[in-house]
TITI-833557 format. One record per residue (C-alpha): residue in one letter; x negated, y negated, z negated. Coordinates in pm, whole numbers, plus 50000, padded with zeros to 5 digits. Last residue first. Layout:
# residues N
AXYZ...
***
This chain:
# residues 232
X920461048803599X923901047003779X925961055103497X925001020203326X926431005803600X929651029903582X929921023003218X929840986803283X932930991803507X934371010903222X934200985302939X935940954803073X937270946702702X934790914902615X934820883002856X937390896403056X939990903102756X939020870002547X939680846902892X942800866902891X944250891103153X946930880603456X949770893103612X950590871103922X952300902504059X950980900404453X948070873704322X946790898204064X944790895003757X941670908803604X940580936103829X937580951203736X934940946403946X931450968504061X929290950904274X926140965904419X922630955104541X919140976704603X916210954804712X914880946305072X914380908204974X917100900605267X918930931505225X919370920804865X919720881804951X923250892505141X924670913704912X924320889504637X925890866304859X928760882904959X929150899004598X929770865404440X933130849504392X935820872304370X938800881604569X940470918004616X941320946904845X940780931605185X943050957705387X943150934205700X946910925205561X945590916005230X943010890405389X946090876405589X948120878105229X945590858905050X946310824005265X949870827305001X948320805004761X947580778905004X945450746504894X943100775104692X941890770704351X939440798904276X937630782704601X934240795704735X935420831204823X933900865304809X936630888504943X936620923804912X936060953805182X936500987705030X936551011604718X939051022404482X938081038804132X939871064903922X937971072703631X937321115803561X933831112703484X932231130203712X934431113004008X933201081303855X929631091603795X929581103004199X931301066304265X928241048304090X925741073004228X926961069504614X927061031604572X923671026204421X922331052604703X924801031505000X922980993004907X926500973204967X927430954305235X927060921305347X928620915205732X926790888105937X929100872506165X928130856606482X927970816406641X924820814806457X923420837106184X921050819005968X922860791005957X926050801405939X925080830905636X926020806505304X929320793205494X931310808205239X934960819105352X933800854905204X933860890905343X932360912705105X931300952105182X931710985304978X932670967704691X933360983404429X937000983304260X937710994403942X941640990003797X942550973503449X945430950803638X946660971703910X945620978004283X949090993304458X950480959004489X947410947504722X945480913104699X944190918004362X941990892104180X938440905104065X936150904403753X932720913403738X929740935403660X927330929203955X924860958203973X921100941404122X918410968704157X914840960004199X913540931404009X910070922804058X910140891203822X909680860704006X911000870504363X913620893504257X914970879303948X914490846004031X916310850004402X919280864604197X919270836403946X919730812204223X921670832204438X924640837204117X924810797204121X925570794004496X927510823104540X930450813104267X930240811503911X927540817003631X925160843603668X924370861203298X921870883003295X921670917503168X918820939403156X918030975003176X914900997503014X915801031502995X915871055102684X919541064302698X920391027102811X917741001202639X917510966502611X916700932502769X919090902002775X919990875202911X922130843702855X923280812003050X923530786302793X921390762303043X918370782102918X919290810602703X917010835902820X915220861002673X917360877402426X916340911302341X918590945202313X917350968802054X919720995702223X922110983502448X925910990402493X927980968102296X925390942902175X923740937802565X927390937602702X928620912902454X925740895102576X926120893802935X930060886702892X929470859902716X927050843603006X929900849403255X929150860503592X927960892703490X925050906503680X923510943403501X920240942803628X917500970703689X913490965003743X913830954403390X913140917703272X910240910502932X907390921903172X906040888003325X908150863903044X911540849103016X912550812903059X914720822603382X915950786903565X913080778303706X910640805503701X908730815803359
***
């Protein structure tokens, strides 16, 4: 056991599937695992172990934000060996021609998170993602015929910002989207020398200010979770 991960030596694959919502971890385990296991439900925030095609994959659950997703990404890595880390998230649009529905990974995350000031003073550390994960998950898109876009997004530490229009200065710098966890994921990857990537769906848009459900992210975001799985 570590901290925050009740699960055993053995019972987590070397590859993750990183929702930020623990629903969303196990609808993905029922949907698309075979004989998935639970092995974690401490705090209510669920994971699971299956099988992909014959391969062993898990799916846990990170909560919201940098801070909570670190903690369950330094678990996984330092506690039980994990080796690849695929967030499987949602994403707000900063540009008109990125639609509700549409995949976006994350080539690199900017974020207004101080979590890399103290290691890096007075310069900018830039998180990007591992290039093999990326290379396979865009190769299965092409393969598969599903339109993806790919770039800089924005992790950010506020949902509710003071100044809804701040987005357009990211949007102007070609910042495709906002979410809430890929800088730091990125970040404790190359730290731990470990494979990371985040792969979002866009869920609503601040240029339209069309939105999904809660039921619609937690349970219809099927295709970016293909892609994961399309990495193995």
């Amino acid at each position: 056991m570590s901290t925050h991960i009740e699960a055993k030596k053995g019972d987590i694959a070397e590859t993750v599937l990183l929702p930020g919502d623990p629903m969303r971890a196990k609808w993905i385990a029922e949907t698309f695992l075979e004989h998935p296991k639970c092995y974690n439900d401490v705090r209510g925030m669920l994971g699971y172990t299956g099988y992909y095609k014959g391969k062993c994959v898990s799916v846990q659950g990170t909560g919201m934000g940098i801070p909570s997703a670190l903690i369950y990404c330094h678990e996984l890595i330092n506690d039980y060996g994990v080796k690849n880390l695929i967030r499987v998230g949602s994403a707000g649009s900063y540009q008109k021609d990125i639609k509700l529905r549409d995949i976006v990974i994350a080539m690199a995350a900017s974020s207004t998170s101080g979590i890399n000031n103290s290691r890096f003073i007075n310069a900018d550390y830039s998180p990007t993602a591992n290039f093999e994960l990326f290379m396979k998950a865009a190769l299965y898109a092409k393969t598969h015929n599903i339109p993806i876009k790919a770039g800089n997004v924005l992790s950010a530490d506020e949902f509710y910002e003071d100044d809804f229009n701040s987005y357009k200065k990211w949007a102007e710098f070609g910042v495709l989207c906002v979410e809430m966890e890929a800088a730091g994921l990125y970040t404790i990857a190359a730290k731990h020398n470990v494979k990371a990537l985040a792969i979002l769906t866009i869920s609503d848009s601040l240029v339209t200010s069309e939105r999904t459900t809660s039921d619609e992210r937690e349970s219809t975001f099927n295709t970016m979770v293909e892609i994961a799985l399309g990495t193995l």
